[in-house]
TORDRENKE-168918 format. One record per residue (C-alpha): x, y, z; residue number from 0; residue in three letters. Coordinates in steps of 0.25 Angstrom, whole numbers, plus 2048, in hexadecimal, padded with zeros to 3 digits. Layout:
X/Y/Z/vexke/zadren
X/Y/Z/NUM/ALA
...
***
This chain:
X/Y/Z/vexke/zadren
800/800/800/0/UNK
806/80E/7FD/1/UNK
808/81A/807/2/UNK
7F9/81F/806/3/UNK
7F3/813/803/4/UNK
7ED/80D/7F6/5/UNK
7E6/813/7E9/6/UNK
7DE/80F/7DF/7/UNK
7DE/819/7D3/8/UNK
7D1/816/7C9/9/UNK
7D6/81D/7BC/10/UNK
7D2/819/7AD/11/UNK
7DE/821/7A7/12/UNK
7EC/81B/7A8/13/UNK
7F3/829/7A9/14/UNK
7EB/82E/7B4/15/UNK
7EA/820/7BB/16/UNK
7F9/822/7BC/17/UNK
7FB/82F/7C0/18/UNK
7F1/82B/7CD/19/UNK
7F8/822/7CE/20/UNK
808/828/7D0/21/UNK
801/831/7D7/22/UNK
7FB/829/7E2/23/UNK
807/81F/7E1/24/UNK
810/82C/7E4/25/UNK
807/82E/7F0/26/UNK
80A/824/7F9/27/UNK
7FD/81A/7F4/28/UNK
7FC/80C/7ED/29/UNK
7F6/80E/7E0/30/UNK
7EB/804/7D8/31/UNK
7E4/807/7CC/32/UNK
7D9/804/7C3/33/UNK
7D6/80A/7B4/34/UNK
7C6/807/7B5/35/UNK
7BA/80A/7C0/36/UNK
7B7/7FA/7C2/37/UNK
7C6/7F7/7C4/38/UNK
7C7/803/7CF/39/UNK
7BB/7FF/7D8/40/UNK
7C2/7F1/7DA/41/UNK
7CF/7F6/7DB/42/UNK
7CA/7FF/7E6/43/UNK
7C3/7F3/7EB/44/UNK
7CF/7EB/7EC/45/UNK
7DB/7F3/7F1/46/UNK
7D2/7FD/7F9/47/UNK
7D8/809/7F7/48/UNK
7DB/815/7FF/49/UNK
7D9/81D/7F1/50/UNK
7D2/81D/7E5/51/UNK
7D4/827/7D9/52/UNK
7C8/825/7D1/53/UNK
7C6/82B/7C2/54/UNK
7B8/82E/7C1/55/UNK
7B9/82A/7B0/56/UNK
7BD/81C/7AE/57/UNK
7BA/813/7A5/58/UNK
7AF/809/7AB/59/UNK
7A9/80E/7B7/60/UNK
7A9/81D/7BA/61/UNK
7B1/821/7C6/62/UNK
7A5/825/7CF/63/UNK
79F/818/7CD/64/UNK
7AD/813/7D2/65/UNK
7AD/81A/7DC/66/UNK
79D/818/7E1/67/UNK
7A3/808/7E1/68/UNK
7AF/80B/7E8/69/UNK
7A8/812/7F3/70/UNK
7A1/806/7F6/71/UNK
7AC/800/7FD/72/UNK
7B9/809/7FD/73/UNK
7BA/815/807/74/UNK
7C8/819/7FE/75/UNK
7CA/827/7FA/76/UNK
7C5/82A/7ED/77/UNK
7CC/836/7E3/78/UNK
7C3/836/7D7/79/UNK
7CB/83B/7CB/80/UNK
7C3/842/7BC/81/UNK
7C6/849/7B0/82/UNK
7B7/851/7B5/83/UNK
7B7/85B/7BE/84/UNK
7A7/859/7BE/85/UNK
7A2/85E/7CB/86/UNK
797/851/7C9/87/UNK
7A4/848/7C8/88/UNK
7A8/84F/7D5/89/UNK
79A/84E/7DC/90/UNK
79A/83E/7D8/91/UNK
7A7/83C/7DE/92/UNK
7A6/844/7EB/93/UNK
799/83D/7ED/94/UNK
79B/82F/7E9/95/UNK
7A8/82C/7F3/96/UNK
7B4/834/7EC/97/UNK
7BE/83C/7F6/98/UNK
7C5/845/7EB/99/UNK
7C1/848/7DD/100/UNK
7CC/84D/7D4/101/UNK
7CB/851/7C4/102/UNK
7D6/84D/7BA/103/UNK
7E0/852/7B6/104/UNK
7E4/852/7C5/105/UNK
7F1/856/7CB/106/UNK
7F9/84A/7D0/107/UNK
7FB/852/7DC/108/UNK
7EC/856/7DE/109/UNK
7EA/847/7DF/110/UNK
7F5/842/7E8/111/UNK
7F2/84F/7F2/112/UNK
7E3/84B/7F1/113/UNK
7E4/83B/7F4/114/UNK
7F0/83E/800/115/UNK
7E5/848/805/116/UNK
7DA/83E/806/117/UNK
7E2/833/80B/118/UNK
7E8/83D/818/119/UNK
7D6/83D/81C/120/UNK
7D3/831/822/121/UNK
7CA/828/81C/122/UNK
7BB/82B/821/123/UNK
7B8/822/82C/124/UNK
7C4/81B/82D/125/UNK
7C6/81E/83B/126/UNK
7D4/825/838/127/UNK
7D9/831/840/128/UNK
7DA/83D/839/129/UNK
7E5/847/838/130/UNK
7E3/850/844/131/UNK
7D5/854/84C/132/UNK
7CB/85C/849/133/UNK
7CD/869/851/134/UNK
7C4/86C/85B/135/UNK
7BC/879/859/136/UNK
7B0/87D/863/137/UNK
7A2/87C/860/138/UNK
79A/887/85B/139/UNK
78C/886/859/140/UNK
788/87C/84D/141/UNK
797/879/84B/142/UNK
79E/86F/84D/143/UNK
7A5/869/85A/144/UNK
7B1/861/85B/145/UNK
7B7/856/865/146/UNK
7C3/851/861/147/UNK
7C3/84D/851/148/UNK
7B3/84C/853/149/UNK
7AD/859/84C/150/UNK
79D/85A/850/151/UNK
793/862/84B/152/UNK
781/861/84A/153/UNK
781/854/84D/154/UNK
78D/851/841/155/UNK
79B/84B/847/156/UNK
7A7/848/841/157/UNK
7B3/841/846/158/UNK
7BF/842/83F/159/UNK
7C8/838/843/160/UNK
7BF/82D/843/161/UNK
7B9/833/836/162/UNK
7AA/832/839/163/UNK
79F/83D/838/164/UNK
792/83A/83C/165/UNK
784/844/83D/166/UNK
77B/840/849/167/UNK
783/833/84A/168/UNK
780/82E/83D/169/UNK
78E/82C/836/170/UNK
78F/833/82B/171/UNK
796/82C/81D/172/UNK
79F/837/817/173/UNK
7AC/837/80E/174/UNK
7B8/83B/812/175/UNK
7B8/848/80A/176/UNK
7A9/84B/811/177/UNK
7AE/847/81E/178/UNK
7BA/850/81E/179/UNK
7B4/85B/819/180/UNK
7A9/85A/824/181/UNK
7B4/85A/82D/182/UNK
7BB/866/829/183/UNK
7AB/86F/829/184/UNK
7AB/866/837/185/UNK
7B6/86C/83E/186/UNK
7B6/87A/837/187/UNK
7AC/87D/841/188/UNK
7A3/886/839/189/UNK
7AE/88D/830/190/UNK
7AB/88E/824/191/UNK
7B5/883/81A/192/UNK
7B9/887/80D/193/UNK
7B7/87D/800/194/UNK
7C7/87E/7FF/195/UNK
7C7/87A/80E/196/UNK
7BE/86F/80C/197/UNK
7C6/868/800/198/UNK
7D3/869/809/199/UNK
7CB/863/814/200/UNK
7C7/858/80A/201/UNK
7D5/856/804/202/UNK
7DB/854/812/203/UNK
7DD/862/818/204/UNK
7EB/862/811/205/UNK
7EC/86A/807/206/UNK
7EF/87A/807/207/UNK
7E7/886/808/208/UNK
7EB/888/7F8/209/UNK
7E9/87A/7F5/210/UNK
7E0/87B/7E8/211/UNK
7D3/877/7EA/212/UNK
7CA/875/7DB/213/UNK
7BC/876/7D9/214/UNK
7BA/867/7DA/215/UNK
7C0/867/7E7/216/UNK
7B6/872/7EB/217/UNK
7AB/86C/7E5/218/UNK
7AF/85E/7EB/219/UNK
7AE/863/7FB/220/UNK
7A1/869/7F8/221/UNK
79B/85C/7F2/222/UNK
7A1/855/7FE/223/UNK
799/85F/809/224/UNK
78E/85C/801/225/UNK
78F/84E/803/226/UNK
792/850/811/227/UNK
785/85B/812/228/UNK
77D/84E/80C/229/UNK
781/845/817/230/UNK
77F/850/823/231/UNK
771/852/81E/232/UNK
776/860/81F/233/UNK
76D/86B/817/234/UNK
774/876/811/235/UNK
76C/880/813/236/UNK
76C/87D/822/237/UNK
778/875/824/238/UNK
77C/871/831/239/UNK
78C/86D/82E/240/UNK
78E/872/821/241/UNK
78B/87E/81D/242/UNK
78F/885/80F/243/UNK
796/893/80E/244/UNK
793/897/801/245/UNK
7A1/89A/7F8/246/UNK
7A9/896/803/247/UNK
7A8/886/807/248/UNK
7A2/881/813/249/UNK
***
């Protein structure tokens, strides 16, 4: 097993196959690969990977029906890879299971900071300590509380190091990038987050102020807070956690 642990890139075309996969290799991970959706799905069922690049074009099933099959028995990260910046393709993936959506042609870079970013978050529910604790901040009215790496709020409480979040004791099923993103709203205790903010949240919380941020990113957080409104039950026009500040983020 490499460094970072094992890949399985799902690419049709043989340059980019092999890009992903000096790329990935030069990051520290064990690489497998697979030229065709069919093939993928069982090589992701095989090996159980800690990654998966998926190509949403190939040749006999689309990449989102790869990953709708995938997702029903691997919690791997997912980074879905197109030539489309559609913002349907983006929605499709967010919501289906995806952790990270990138447009070709990408920077090799981009992609090797993306995936090293994903793999520092541990995995949702796996029970794994997070880096640091969740500052304490004190409770205002409607805001959140926090007692130790436990962040409350209305009924809604999060723990971060055993990665759990549940509302009136009902656990709640979020992805990765919705359950760090809550976090971030969470223990911001009412101030208002910026979309760049967010996507740096979602990416790890390592990358610079100046780190470029793209409309996709943008457009990908607020697909996720959405997702996450959806499970809350939460109504927009009266939210009780997540409230919208028009031109600025959350």
């Amino acid at each position: 097993m490499g460094e970072l642990g094992v890949a399985v890139i799902i690419e049709d075309d043989l340059d980019v196959r092999g890009l992903l996969e000096a790329v990935l290799v030069q990051s520290g991970f064990e690489v497998h690969t697979a030229s065709c959706g069919r093939e993928g799905v069982e090589r992701v069922r095989e090996i159980g990977p800690d990654v998966v690049t998926l190509d949403v074009g190939l040749p006999d099933i689309d990449g989102f029906e790869v990953l709708r099959r995938v997702r029903k028995f691997s919690t791997a990260y997912v980074v879905m890879l197109t030539g489309r910046e559609d913002e349907g393709d983006v929605l499709a993936a967010l919501q289906g299971g995806a952790d990270d959506y990138i447009t070709k042609p990408f920077r090799p870079r981009e992609v090797r900071a993306r995936i090293t970013a994903m793999m520092r978050r541990p995995r949702h529910g796996s029970g794994a300590a997070a880096a640091g604790t969740s500052r304490t901040v004190p409770p205002a009215s409607g805001g959140s509380r926090s007692s130790g790496s436990i962040l409350r709020c209305n009924g809604l409480e999060l723990d971060y190091r055993r990665r759990t979040a549940s509302l009136h004791g009902r656990t709640l099923e979020l992805t990765r990038s919705e359950f760090e993103l809550l976090h971030e709203v969470l223990r911001g205790a009412g101030a208002v987050l910026s979309r760049p903010d967010l996507v740096r949240a979602v990416r790890g919380g390592q990358d610079r102020d100046d780190a470029y941020v793209s409309d996709a990113d943008e457009r990908a957080v607020e697909v996720h807070m959405g997702n996450i409104r959806r499970k809350l039950r939460d109504d927009p026009e009266s939210p009780r956690w997540l409230a919208t500040v028009r031109g600025v983020g959350y």
